[in-house]
N, C-alpha and C positions, 0 to 999 in steps of 0.2 A: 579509565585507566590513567597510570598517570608515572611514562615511561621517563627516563633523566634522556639526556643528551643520548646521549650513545646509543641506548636501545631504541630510540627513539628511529635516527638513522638505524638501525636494523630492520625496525616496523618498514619505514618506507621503502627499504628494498625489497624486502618480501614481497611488498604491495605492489611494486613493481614488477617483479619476477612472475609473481600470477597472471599478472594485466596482460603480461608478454606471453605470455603461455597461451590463455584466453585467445587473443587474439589473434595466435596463428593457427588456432583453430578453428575459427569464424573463416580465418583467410582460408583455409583447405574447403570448407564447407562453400564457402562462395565459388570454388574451380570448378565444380560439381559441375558436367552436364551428363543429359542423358546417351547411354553410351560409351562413358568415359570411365565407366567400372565405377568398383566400389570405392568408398571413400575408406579414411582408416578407421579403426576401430580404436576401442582405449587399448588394448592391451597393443596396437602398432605405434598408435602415439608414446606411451610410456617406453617404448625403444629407440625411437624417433627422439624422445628426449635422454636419452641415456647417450645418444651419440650428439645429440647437440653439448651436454654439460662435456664431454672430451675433448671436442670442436673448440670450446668459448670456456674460458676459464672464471669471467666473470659472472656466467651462469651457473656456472658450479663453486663460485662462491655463497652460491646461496643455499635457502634447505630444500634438499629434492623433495621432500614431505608437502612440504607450500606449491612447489609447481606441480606434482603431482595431482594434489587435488583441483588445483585449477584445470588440469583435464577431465577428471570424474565430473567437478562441476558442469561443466561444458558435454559432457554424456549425459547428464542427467535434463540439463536444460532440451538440450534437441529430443529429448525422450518426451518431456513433458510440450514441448511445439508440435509433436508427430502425434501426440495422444490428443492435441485440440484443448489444453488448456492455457495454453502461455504461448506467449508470440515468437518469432524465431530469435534467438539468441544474435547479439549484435556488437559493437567494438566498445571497447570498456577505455572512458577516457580520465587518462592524468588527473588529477586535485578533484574527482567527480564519484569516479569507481574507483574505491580506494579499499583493500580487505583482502585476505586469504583465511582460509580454512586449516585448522591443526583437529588429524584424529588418533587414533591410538590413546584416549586419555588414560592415563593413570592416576589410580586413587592417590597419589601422593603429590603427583604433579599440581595440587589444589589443595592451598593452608591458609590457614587465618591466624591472622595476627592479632587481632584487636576487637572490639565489635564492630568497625566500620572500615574494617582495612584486611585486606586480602592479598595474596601472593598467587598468581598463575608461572606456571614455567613454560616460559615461548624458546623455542628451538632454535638457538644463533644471540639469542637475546637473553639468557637466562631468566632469573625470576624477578616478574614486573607486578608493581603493587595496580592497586584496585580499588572500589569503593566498595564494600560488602553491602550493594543495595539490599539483597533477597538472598535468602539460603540456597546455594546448591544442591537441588537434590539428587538423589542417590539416582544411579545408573546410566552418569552423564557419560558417553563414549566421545566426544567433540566439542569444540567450540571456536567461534568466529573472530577474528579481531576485526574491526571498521574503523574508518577514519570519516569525519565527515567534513564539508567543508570551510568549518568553522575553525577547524583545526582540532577538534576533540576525538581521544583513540577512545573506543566502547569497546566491550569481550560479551560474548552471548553465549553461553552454555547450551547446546543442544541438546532437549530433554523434550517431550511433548506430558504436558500437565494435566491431570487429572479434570474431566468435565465440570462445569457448575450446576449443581443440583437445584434441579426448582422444589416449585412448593408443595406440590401434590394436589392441587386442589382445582385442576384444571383449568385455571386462567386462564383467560386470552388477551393480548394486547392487540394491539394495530400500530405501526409508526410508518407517519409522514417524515419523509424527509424535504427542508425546504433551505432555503438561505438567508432570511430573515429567524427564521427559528428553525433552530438545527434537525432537530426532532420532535415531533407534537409527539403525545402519544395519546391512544383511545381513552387515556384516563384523566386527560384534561391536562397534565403535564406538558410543558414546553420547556426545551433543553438547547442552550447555545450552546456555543465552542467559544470558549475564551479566547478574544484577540489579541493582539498588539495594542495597545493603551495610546490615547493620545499625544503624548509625548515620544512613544515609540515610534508612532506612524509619521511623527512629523519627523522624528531625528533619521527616518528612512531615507523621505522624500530627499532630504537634505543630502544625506548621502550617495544617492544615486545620481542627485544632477550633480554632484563633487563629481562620482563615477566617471560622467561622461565628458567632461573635462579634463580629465587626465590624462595621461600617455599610455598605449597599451605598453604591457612590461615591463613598466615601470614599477619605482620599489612604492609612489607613492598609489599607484594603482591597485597592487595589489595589499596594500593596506586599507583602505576605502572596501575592495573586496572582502576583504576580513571582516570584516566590521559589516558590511550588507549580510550576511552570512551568518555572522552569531545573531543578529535580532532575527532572519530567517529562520535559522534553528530554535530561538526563543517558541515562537511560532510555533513552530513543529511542536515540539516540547510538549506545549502546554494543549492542542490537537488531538497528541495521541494520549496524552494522561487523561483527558476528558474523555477520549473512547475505551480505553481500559476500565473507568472509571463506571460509564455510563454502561455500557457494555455488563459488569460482574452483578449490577444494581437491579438491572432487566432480568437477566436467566436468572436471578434469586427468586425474583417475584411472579414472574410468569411461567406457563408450563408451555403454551404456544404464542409465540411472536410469530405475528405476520408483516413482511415488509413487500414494498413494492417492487416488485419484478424490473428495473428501471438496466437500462444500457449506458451506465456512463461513459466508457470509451466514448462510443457514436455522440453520447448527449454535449460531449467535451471536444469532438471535434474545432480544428480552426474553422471559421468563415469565410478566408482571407482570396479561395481560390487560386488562379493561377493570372501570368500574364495576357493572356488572351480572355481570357472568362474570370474578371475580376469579381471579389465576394462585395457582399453590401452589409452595411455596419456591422464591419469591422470589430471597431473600436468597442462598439456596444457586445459583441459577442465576446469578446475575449475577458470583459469584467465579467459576463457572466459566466463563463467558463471558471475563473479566479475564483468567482464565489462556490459553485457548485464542489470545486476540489477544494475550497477552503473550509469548506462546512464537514468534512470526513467522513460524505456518505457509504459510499465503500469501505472503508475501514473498519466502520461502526458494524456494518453488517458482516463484514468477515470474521471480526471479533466473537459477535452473535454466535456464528457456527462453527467457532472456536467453538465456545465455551458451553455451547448448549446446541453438541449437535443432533440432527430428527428430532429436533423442536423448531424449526425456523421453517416457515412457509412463502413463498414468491406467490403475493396476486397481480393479477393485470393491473396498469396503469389506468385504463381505461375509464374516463369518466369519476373516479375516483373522487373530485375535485368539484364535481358538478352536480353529486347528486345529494340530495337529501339525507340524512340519516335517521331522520323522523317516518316522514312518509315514504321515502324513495322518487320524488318525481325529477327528474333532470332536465338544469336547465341553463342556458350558461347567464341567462339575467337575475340568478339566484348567489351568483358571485359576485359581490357588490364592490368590493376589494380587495387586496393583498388581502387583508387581515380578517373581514366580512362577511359571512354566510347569512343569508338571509333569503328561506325557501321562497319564492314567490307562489307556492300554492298552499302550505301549511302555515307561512310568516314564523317557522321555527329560523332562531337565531341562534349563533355561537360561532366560534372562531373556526374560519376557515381550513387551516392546516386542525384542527380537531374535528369536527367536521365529517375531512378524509379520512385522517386516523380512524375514527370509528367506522366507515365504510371499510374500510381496509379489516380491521379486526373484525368485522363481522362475514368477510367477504364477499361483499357486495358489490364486487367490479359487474359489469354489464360484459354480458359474456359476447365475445365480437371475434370474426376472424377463426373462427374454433377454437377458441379458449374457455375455457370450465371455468366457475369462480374464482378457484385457487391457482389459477394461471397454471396449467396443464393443459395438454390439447388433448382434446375429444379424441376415442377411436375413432376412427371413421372406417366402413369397410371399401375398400379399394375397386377402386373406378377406372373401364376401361375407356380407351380413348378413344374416339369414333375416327376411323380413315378420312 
């Protein structure tokens, strides 16, 4: 987007207005004990806010549309923490959580100007131009405005996009995910994530120890911050266009992708422990944490089931990496290195992360634990417990 002056301060109050909204309803959920009755509901809070904008004039300078939905938001988040898919909803901070939600869209509230230029109508802010990446398509009810910390405002049309159609021909892939090569796949294929460039990395480094020499709060500090931020974002950038990319590439050409059942949260945990039960390398855990979310293995696979969903299959991790794809034999002096495969009972050779791929797309995880090939647990019929 690309709002002037003025609208610009409109976006950040909005953004503000949500965050404050947001948040004291984090803060109601946090009063919560057992005993202490029901919490509110959206339709008590949406009253709760009709007498706050009476109370505070500065609140009700803004659009009740924007803080409204900041409560739906926050309905919908604890809906989805209580159903076991997303973690509990938590405080949204300044220059980090930056966004509100506009819905009621109207077909008119959305025009184009030019082929690469576009007009949205935001509420308090009239109508703010845009870059006509991709066509709007039809049946849009909503859309997001973001800020990120680079300083760039983004707008997202809320639509969900038609599936990717595979081939018919019953394909099967397999993909390793690793951090030396982002993606093997069963086809011999090995797929990075474009980094930061040499010069990018170095003008980082430079920047950071600037960083840390500076004054917090300072104007010159948070220009250093600006600047870590947009090569951050470059980063980002070029991350999620290589999984959009890779991601529409895959569902074209295969009819079943199998990836690895893996837990990044836990695999991403810190090391660092606590003061009394301090962790042990540290340092060495935390690059490889960097690397693991730098390689966009989650993304990659969620994209997947975006785009091709009841195509996508979870196998166990399990031995993946150790066993043969030739004969099957496992062994872990058959892993010769990073890069390596080299069976010590058949002396078949080929690259490690491919390797796995094709264990993975054949499903050949070693079933352990009650796990099935394809990473499913077994029935099992139910066992009573001896007194």
């Amino acid at each position: 987007m690309c709002p002037t002056r003025q609208q610009e301060a409109v976006l950040i109050g909005h953004c503000a207005h949500a965050r404050y909204v947001w948040n004291l309803c984090v803060e109601q959920e946090s009063w919560w004990r057992q005993g202490r009755g029901k919490v509110p509901g959206l339709a008590d809070r949406c009253r709760q806010l009709t007498e706050a904008r009476a109370d505070n004039p500065w609140l009700a300078a803004g659009s009740v549309t924007v803080q409204q939905q900041a409560i739906r938001d926050h309905d919908q988040a604890m809906a989805s923490f209580f159903a076991g898919t997303h973690g509990q909803p938590s405080w949204r901070k300044a220059g980090r959580n930056e966004g509100f939600r506009i819905v009621h869209l109207k077909p008119g509230d959305v025009r184009r100007l030019s082929r690469n230029t576009g007009e949205v109508r935001v509420p308090k802010a009239g109508w703010i131009r845009f870059r006509w990446s991709r066509r709007p398509p039809d049946g849009m009810k909503s859309f997001r405005v973001t800020r990120d910390r680079a300083g760039r405002w983004h707008v997202a049309f809320a639509v969900i996009p038609d599936p990717v159609g595979g081939p018919g021909t019953a394909a099967v892939v397999g993909i390793d995910r690793g951090i030396a090569i982002s993606a093997a796949l069963s086809t011999g294929e090995m797929l990075r994530v474009p980094a930061l460039t040499g010069r990018e990395q170095d003008r980082l480094r430079r920047l950071q120890r600037s960083l840390n020499r500076t004054q917090r709060r300072s104007c010159r500090h948070r220009e250093v911050k600006t600047a870590i931020a947009k090569l951050k974002a470059r980063e980002t950038d070029r991350r999620k266009d290589w999984c959009e990319k890779a991601s529409t590439d895959i569902a074209r050409r295969f009819d079943v992708i199998r990836v690895e059942d893996l837990h990044i949260t836990n695999m991403t945990r810190s090391a660092r422990g606590s003061g009394d039960n301090p962790g042990r390398n540290v340092r060495a855990k935390a690059g490889l944490n960097r690397g693991i979310l730098g390689s966009g293995w989650g993304l990659l696979v969620r994209r997947l089931q975006d785009k091709a969903p009841g195509r996508i299959e979870q196998v166990s991790p399990a031995f993946t990496s150790l066993r043969c794809s030739a004969c099957g034999h496992i062994a872990a002096e058959s892993r010769k290195s990073q890069a390596l495969f080299r069976c010590v009972a058949c002396a078949f050779a080929c690259n490690a992360d491919v390797n796995a791929a094709r264990n993975i797309a054949a499903g050949h995880a070693v079933t352990a634990r009650g796990r099935s090939p394809l990473g499913r647990r077994k029935n099992r019929e139910p066992q009573l417990s001896t007194p």
